[in-house]
PQR file with spaces between the fields and no chain letter, atoms N, CA, C, O and H, PARSE charges and radii, in Angstrom:
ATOM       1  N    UNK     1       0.849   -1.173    0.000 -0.4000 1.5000
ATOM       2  CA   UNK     1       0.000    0.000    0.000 -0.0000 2.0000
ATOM       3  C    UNK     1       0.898    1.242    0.000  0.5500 1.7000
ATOM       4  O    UNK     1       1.646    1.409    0.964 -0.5500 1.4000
ATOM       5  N    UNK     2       0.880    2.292   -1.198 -0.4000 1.5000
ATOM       6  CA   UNK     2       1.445    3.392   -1.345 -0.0000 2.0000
ATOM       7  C    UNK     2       0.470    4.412   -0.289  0.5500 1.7000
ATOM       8  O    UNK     2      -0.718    4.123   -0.151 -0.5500 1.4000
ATOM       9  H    UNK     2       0.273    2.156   -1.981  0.4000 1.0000
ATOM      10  N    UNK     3       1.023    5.541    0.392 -0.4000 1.5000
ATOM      11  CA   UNK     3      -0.050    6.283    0.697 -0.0000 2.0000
ATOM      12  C    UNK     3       0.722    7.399    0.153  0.5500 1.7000
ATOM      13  O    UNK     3       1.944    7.332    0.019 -0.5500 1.4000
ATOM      14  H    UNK     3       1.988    5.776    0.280  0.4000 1.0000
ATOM      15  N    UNK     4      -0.115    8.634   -0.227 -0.4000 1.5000
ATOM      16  CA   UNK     4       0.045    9.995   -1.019 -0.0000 2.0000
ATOM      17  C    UNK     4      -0.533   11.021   -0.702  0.5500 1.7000
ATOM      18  O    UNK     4      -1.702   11.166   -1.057 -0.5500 1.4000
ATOM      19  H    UNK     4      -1.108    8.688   -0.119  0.4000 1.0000
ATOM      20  N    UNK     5       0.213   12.150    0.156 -0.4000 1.5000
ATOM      21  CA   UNK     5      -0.067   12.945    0.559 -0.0000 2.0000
ATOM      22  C    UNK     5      -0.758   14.115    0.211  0.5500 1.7000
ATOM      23  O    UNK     5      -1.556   14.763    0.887 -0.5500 1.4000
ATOM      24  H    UNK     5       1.163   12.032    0.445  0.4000 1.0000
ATOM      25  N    UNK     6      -0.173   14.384   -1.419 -0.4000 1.5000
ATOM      26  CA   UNK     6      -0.414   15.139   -2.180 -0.0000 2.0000
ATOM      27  C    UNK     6      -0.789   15.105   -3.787  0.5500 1.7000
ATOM      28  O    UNK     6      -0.154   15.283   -4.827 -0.5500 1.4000
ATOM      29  H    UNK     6       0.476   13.857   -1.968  0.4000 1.0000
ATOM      30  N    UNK     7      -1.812   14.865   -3.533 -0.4000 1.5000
ATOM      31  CA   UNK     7      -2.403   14.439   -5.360 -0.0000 2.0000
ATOM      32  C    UNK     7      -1.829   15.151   -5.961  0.5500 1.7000
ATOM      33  O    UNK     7      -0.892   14.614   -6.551 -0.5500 1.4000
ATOM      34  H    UNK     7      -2.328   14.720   -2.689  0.4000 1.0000
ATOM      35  N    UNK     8      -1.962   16.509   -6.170 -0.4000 1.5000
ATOM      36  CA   UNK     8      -1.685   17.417   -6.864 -0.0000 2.0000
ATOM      37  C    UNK     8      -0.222   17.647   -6.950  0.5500 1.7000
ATOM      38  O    UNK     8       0.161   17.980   -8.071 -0.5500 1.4000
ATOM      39  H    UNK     8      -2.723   16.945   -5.690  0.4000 1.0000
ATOM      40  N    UNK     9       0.493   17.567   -6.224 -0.4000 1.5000
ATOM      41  CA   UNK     9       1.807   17.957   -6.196 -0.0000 2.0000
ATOM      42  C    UNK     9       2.857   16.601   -7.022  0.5500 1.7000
ATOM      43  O    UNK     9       3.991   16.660   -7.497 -0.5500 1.4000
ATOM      44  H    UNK     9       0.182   17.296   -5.313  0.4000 1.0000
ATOM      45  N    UNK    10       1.943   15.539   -6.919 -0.4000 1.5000
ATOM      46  CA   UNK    10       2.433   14.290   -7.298 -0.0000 2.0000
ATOM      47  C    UNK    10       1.877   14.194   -8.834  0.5500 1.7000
ATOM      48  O    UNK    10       2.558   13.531   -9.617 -0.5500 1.4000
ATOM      49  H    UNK    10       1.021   15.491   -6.533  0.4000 1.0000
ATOM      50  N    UNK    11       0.851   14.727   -9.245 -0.4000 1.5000
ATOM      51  CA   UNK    11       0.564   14.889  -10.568 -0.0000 2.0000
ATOM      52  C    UNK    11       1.268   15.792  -11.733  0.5500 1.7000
ATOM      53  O    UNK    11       1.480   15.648  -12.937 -0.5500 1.4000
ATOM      54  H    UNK    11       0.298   15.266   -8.609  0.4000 1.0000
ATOM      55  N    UNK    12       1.562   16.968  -10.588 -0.4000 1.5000
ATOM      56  CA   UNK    12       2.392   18.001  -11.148 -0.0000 2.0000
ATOM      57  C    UNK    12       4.010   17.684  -11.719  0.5500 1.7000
ATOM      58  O    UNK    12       4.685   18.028  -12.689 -0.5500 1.4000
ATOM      59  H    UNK    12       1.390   17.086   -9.610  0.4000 1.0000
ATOM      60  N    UNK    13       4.195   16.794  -10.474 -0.4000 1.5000
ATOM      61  CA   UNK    13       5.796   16.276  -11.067 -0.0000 2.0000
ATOM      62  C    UNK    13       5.836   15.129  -11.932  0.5500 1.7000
ATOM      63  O    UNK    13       6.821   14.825  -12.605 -0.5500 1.4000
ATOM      64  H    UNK    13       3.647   16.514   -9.686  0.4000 1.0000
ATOM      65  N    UNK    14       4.284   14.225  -11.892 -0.4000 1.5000
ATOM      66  CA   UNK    14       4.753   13.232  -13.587 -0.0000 2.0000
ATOM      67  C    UNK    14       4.583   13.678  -14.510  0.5500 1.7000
ATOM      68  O    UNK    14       4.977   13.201  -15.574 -0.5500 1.4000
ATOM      69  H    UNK    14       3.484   14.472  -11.346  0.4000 1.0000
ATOM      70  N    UNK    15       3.717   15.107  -14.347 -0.4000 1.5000
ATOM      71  CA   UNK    15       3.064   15.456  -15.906 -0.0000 2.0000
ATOM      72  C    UNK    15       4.685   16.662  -16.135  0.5500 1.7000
ATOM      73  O    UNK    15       5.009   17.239  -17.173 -0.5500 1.4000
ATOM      74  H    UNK    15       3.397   15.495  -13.483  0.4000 1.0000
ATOM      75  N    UNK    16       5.219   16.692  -15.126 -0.4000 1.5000
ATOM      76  CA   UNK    16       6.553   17.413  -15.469 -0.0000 2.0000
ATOM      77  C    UNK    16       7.203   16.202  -16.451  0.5500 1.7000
ATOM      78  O    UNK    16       7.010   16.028  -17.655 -0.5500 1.4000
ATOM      79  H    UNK    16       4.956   16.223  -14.283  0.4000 1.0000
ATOM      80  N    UNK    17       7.739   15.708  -15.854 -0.4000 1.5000
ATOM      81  CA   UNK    17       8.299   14.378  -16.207 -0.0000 2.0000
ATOM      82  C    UNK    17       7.885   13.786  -17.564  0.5500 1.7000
ATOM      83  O    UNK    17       8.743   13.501  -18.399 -0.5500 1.4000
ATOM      84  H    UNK    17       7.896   15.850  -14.877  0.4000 1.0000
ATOM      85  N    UNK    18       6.807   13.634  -17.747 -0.4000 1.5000
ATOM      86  CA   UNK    18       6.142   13.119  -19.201 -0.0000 2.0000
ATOM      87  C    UNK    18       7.074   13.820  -20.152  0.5500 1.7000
ATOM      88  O    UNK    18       8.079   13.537  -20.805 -0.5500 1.4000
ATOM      89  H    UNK    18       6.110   13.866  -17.069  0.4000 1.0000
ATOM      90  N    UNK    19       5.944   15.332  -19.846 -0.4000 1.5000
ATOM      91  CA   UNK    19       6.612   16.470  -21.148 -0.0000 2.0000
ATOM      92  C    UNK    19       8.283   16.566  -21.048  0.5500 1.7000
ATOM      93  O    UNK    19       8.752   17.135  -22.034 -0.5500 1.4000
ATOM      94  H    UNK    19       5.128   15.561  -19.316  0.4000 1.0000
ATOM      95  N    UNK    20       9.201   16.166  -20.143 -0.4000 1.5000
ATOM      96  CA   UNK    20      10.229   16.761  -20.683 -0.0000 2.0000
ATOM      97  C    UNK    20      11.012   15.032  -21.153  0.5500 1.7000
ATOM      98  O    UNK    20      12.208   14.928  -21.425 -0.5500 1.4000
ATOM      99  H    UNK    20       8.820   15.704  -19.342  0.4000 1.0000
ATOM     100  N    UNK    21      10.130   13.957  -21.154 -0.4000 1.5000
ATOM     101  CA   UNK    21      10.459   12.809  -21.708 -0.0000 2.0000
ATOM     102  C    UNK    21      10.497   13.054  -23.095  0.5500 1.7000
ATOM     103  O    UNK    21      11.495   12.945  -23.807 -0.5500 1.4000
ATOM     104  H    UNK    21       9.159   14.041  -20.933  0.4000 1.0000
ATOM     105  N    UNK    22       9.016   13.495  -23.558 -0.4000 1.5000
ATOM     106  CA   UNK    22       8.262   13.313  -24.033 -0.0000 2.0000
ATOM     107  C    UNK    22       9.007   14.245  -25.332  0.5500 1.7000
ATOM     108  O    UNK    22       9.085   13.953  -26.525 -0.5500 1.4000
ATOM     109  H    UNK    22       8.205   13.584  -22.980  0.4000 1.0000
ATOM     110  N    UNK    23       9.512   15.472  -24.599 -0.4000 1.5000
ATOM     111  CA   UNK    23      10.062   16.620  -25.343 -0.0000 2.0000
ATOM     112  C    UNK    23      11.483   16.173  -26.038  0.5500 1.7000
ATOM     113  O    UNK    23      11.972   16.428  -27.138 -0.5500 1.4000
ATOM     114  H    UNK    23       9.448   15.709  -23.629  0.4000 1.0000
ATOM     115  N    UNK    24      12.000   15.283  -24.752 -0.4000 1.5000
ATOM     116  CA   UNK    24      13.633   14.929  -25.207 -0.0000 2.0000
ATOM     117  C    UNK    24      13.496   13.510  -26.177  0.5500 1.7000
ATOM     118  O    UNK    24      14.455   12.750  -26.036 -0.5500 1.4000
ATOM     119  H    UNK    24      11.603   15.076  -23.858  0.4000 1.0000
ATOM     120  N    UNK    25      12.498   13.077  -27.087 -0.4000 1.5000
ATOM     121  CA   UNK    25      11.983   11.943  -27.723 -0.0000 2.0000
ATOM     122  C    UNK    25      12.548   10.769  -27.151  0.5500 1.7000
ATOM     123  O    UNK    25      13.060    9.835  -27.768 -0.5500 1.4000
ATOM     124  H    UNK    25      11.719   13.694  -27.202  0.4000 1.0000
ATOM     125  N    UNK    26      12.430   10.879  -26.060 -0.4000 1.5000
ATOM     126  CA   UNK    26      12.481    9.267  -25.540 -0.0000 2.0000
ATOM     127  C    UNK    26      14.365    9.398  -24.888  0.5500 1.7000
ATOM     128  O    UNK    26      15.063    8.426  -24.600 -0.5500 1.4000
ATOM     129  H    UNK    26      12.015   11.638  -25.559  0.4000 1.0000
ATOM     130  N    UNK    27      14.618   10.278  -24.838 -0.4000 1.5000
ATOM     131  CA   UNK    27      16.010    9.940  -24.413 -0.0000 2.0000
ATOM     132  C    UNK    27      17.084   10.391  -25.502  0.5500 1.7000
ATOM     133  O    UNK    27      18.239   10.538  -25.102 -0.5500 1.4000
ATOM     134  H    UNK    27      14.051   11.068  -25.071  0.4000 1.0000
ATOM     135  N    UNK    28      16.806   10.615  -26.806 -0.4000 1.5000
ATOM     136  CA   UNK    28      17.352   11.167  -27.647 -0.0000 2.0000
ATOM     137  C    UNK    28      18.300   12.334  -27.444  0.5500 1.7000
ATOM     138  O    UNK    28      19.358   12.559  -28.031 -0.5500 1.4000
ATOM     139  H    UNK    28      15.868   10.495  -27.130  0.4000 1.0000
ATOM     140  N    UNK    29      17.811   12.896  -26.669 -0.4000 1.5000
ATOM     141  CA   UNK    29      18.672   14.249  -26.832 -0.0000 2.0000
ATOM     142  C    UNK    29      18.256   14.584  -25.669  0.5500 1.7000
ATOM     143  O    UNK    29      17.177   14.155  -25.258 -0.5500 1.4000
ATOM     144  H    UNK    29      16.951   12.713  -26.192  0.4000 1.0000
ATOM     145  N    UNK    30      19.182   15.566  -24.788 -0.4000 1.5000
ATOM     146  CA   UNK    30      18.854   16.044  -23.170 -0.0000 2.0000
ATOM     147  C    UNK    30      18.015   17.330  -23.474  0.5500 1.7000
ATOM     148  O    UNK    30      18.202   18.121  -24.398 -0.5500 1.4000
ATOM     149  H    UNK    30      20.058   15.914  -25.121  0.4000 1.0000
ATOM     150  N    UNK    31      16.948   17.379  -22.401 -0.4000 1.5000
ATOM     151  CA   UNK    31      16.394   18.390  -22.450 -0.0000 2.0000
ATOM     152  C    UNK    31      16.022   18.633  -20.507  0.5500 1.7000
ATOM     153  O    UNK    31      15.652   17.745  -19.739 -0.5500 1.4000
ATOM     154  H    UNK    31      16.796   16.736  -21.650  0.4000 1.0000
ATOM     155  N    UNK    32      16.303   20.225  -20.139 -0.4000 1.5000
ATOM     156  CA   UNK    32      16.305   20.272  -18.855 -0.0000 2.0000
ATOM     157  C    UNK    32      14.616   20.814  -18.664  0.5500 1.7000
ATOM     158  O    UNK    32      13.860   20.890  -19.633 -0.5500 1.4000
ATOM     159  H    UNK    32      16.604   20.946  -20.763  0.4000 1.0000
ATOM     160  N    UNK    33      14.265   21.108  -17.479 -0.4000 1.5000
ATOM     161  CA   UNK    33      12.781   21.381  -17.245 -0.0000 2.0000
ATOM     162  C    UNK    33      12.871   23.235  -18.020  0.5500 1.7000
ATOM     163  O    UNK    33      12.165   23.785  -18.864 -0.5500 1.4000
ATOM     164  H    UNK    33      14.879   21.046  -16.692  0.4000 1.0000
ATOM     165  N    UNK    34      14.009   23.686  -17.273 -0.4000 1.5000
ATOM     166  CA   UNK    34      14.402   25.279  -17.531 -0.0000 2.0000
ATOM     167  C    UNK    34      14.305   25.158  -18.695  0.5500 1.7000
ATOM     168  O    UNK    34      13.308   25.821  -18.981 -0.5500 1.4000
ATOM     169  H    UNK    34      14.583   23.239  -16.587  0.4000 1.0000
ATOM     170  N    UNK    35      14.878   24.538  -19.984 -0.4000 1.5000
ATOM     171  CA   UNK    35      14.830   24.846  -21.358 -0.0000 2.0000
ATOM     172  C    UNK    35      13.234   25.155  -21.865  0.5500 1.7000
ATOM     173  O    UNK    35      13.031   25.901  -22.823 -0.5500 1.4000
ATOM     174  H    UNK    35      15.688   23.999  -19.752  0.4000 1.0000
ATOM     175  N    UNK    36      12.224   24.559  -21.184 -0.4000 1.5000
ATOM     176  CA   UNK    36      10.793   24.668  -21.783 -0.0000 2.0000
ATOM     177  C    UNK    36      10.292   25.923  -20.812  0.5500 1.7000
ATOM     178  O    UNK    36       9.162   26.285  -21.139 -0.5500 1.4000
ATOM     179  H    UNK    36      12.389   23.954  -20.406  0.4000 1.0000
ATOM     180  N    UNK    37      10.637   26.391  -20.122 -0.4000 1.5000
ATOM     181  CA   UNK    37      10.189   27.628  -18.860 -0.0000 2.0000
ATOM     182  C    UNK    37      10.662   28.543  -19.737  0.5500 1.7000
ATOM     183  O    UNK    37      11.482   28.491  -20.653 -0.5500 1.4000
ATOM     184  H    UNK    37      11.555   26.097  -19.856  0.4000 1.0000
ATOM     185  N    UNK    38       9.800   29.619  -19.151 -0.4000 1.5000
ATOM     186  CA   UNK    38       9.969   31.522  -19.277 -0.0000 2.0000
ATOM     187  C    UNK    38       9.424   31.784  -17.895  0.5500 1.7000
ATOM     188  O    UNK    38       9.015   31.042  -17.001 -0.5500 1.4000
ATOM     189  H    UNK    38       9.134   29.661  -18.407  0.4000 1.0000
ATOM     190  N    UNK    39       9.584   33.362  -18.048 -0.4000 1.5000
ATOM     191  CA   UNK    39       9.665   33.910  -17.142 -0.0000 2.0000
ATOM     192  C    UNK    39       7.830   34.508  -17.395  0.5500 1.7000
ATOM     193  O    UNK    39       7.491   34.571  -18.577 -0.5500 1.4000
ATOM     194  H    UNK    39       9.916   33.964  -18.774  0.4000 1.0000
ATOM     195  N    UNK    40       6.867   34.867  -16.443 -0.4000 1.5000
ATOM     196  CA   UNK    40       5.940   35.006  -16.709 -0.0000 2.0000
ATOM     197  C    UNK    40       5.255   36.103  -16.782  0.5500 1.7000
ATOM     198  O    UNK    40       5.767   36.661  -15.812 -0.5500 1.4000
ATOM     199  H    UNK    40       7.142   34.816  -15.483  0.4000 1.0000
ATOM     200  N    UNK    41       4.440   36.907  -17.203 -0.4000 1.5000
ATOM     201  CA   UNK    41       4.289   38.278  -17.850 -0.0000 2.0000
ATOM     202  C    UNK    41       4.716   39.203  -16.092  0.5500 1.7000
ATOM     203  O    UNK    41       5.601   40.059  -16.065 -0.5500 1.4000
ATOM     204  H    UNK    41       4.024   36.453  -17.991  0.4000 1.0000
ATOM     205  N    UNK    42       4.132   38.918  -15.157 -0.4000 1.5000
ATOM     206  CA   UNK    42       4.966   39.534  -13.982 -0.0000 2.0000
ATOM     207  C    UNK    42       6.279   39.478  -13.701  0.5500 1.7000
ATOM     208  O    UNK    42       6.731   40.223  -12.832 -0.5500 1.4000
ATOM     209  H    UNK    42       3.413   38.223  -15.180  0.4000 1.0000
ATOM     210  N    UNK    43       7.098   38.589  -14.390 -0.4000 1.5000
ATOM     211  CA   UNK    43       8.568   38.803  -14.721 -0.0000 2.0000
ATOM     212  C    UNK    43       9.037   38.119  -13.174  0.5500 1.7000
ATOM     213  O    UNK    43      10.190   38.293  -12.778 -0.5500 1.4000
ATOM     214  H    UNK    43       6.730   37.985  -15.096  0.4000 1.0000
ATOM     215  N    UNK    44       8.250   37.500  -12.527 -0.4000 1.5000
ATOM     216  CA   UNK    44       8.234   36.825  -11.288 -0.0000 2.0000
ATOM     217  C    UNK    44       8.491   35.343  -11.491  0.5500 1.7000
ATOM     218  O    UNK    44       9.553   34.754  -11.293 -0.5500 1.4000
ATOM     219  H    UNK    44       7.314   37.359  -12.849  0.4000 1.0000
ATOM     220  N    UNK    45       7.501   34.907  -11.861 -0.4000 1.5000
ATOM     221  CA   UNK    45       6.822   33.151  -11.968 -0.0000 2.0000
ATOM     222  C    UNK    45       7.420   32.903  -13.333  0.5500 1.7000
ATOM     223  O    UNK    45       7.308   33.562  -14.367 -0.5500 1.4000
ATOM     224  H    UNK    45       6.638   35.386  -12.022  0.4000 1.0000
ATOM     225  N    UNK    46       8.075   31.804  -13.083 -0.4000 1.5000
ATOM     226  CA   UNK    46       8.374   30.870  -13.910 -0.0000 2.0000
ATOM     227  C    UNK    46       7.112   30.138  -14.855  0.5500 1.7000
ATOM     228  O    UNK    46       6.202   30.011  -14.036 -0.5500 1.4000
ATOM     229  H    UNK    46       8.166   31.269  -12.243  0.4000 1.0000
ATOM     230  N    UNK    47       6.711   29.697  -15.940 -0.4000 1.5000
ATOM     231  CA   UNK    47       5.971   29.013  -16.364 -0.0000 2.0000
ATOM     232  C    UNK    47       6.397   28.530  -17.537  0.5500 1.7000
ATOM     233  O    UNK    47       7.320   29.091  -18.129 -0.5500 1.4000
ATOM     234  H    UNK    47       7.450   29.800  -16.606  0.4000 1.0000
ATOM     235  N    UNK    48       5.575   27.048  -18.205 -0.4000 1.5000
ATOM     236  CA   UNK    48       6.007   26.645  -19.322 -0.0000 2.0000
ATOM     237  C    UNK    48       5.783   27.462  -20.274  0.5500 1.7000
ATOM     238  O    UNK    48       4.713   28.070  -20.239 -0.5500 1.4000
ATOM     239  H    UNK    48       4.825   26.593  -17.725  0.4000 1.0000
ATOM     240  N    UNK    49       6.662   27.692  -21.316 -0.4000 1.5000
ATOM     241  CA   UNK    49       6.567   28.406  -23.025 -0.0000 2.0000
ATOM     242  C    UNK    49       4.996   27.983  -23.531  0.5500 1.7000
ATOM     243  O    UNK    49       4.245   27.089  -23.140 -0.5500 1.4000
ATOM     244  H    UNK    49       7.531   27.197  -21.344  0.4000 1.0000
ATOM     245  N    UNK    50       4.878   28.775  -24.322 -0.4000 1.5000
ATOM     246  CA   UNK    50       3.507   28.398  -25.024 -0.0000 2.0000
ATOM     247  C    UNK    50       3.262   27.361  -25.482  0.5500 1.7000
ATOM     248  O    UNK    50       2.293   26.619  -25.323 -0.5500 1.4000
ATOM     249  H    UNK    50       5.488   29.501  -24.639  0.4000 1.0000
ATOM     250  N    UNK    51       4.794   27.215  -26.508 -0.4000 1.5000
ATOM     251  CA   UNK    51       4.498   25.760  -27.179 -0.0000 2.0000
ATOM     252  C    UNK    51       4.545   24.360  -26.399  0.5500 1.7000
ATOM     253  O    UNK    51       4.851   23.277  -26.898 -0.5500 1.4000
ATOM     254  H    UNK    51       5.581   27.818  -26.638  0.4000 1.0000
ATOM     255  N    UNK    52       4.087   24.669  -24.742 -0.4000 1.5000
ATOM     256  CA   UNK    52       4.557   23.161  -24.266 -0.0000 2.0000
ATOM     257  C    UNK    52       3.417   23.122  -22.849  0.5500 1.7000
ATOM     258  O    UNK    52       3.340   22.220  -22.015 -0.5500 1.4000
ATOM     259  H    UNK    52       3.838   25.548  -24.336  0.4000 1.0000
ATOM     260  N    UNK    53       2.765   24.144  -22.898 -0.4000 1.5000
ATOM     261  CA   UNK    53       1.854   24.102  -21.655 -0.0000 2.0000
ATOM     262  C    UNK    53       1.004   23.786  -22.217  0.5500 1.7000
ATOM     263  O    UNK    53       0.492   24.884  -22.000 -0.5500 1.4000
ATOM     264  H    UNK    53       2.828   24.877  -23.576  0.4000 1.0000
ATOM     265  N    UNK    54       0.164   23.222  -22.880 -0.4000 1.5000
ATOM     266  CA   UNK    54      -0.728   22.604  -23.412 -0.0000 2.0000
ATOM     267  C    UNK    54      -0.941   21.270  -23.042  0.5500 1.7000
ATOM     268  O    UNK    54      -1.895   20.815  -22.411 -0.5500 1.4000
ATOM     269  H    UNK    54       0.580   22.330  -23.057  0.4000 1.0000
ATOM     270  N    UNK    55       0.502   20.406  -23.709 -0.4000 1.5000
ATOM     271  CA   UNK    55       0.815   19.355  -23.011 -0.0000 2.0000
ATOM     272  C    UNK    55       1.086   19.010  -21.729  0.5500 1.7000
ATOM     273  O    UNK    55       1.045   17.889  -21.223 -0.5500 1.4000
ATOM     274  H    UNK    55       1.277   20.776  -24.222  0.4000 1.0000
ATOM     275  N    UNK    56       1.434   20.297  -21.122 -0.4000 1.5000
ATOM     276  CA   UNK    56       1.632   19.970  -19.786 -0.0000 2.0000
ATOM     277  C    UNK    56       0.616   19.687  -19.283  0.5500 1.7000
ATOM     278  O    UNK    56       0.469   18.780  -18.464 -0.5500 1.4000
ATOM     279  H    UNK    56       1.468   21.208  -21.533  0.4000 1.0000
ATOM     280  N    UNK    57      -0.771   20.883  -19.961 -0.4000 1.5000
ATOM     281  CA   UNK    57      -2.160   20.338  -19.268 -0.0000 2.0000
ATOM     282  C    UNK    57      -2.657   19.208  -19.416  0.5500 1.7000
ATOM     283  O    UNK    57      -3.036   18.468  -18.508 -0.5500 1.4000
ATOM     284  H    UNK    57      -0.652   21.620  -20.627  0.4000 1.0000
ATOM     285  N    UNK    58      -2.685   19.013  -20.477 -0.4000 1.5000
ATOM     286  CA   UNK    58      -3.227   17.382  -20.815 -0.0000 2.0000
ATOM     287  C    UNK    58      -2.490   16.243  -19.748  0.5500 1.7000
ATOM     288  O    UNK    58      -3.100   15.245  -19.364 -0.5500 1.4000
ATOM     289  H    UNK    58      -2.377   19.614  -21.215  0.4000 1.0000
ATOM     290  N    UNK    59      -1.438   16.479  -19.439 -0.4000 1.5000
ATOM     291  CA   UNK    59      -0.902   15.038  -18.941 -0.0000 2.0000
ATOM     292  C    UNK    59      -0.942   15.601  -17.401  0.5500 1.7000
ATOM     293  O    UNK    59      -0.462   14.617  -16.839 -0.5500 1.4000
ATOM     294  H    UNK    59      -0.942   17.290  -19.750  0.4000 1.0000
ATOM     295  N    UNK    60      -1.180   16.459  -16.449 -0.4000 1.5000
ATOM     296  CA   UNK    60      -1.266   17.035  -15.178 -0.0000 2.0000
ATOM     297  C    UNK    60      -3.033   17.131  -15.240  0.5500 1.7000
ATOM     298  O    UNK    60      -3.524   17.503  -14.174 -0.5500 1.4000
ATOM     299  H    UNK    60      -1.570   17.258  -16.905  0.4000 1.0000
ATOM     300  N    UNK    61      -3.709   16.931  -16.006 -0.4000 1.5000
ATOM     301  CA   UNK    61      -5.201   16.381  -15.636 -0.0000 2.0000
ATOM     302  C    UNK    61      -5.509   14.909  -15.723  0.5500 1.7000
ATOM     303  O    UNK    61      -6.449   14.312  -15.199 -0.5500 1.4000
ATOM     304  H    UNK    61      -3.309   16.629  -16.871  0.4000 1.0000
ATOM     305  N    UNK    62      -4.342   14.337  -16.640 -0.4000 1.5000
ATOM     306  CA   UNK    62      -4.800   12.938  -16.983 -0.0000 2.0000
ATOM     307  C    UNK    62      -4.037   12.203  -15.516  0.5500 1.7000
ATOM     308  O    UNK    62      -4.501   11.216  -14.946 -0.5500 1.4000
ATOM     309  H    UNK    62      -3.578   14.823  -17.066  0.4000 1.0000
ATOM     310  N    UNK    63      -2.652   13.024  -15.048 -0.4000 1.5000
ATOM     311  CA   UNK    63      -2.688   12.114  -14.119 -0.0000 2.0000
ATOM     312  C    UNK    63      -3.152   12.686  -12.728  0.5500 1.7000
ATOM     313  O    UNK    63      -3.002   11.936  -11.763 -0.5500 1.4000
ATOM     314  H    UNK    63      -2.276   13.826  -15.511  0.4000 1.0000
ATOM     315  N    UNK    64      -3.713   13.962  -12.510 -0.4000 1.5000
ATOM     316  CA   UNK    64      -4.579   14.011  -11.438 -0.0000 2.0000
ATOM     317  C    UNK    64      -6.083   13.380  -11.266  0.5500 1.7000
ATOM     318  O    UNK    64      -6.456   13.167  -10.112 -0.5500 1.4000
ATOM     319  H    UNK    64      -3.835   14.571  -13.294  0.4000 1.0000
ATOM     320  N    UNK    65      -6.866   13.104  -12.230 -0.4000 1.5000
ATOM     321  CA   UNK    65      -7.832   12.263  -12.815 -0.0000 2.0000
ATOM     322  C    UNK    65      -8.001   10.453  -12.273  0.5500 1.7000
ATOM     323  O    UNK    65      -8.838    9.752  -11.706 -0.5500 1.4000
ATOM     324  H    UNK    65      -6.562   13.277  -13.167  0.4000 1.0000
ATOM     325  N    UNK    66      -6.715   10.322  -12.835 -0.4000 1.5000
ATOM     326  CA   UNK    66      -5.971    8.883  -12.324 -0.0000 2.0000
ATOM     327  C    UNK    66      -5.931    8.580  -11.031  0.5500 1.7000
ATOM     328  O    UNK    66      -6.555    7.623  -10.574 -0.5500 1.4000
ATOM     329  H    UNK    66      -6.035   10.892  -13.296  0.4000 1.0000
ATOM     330  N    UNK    67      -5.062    9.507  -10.190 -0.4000 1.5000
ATOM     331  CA   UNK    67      -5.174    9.749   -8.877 -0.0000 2.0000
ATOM     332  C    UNK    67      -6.332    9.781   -7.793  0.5500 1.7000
ATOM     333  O    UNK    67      -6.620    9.207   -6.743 -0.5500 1.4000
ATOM     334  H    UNK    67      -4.555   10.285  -10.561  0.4000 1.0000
ATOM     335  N    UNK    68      -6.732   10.561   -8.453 -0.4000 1.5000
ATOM     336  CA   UNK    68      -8.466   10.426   -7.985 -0.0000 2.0000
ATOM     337  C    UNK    68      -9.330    9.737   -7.732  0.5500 1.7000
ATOM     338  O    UNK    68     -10.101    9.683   -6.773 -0.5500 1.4000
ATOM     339  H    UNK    68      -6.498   11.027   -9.306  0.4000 1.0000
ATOM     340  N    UNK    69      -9.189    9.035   -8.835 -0.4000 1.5000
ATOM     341  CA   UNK    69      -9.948    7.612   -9.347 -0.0000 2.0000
ATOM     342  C    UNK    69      -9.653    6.472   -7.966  0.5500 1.7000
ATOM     343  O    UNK    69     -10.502    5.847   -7.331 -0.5500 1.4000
ATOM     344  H    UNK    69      -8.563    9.078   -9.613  0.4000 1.0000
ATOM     345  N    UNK    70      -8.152    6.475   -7.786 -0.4000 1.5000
ATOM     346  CA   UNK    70      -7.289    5.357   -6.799 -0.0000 2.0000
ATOM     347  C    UNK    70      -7.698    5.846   -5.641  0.5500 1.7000
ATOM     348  O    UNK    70      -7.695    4.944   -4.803 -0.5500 1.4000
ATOM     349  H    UNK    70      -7.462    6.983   -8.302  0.4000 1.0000
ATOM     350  N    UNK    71      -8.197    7.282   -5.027 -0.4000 1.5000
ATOM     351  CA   UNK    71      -8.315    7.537   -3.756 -0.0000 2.0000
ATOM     352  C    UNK    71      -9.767    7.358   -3.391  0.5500 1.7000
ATOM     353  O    UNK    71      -9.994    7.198   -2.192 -0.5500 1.4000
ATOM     354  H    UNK    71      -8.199    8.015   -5.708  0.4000 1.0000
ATOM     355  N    UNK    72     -10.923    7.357   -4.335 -0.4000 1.5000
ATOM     356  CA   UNK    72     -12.440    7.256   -3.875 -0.0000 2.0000
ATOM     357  C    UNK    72     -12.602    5.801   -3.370  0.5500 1.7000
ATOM     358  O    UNK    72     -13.689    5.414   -2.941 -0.5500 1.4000
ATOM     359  H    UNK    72     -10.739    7.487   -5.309  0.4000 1.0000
């Protein structure tokens, strides 16, 4: 029995993980989390580039979704 403190925080770091797999085609070529980040219109917050937060959403709902599912 796994127990998980934090759905969200645990979703956040596979759907990290996916996209920068996902980005570096499987191992092909290194890619760091920073290479897909900018800086965010408050010049504060970090966030993913345009071309990659999309995917980030898709796979940080699919695996908070998942998560969910395992805790009801």
């Amino acid at each position: 029995m796994i127990t998980i403190n934090n759905e969200l925080e645990l979703a956040d770091k596979l759907a990290s993980d996916m996209l920068l797999n996902i980005v570096s085609c499987n191992g092909t070529y290194s890619v760091e989390e920073e290479d897909l980040m900018e800086l965010s219109t408050d010049g504060v917050t970090l966030c993913y580039k345009e071309e990659y937060q999309d995917l980030f959403n898709h796979w940080y709902d699919y695996y908070t979704n998942l998560l969910e599912s395992y805790s009801e």
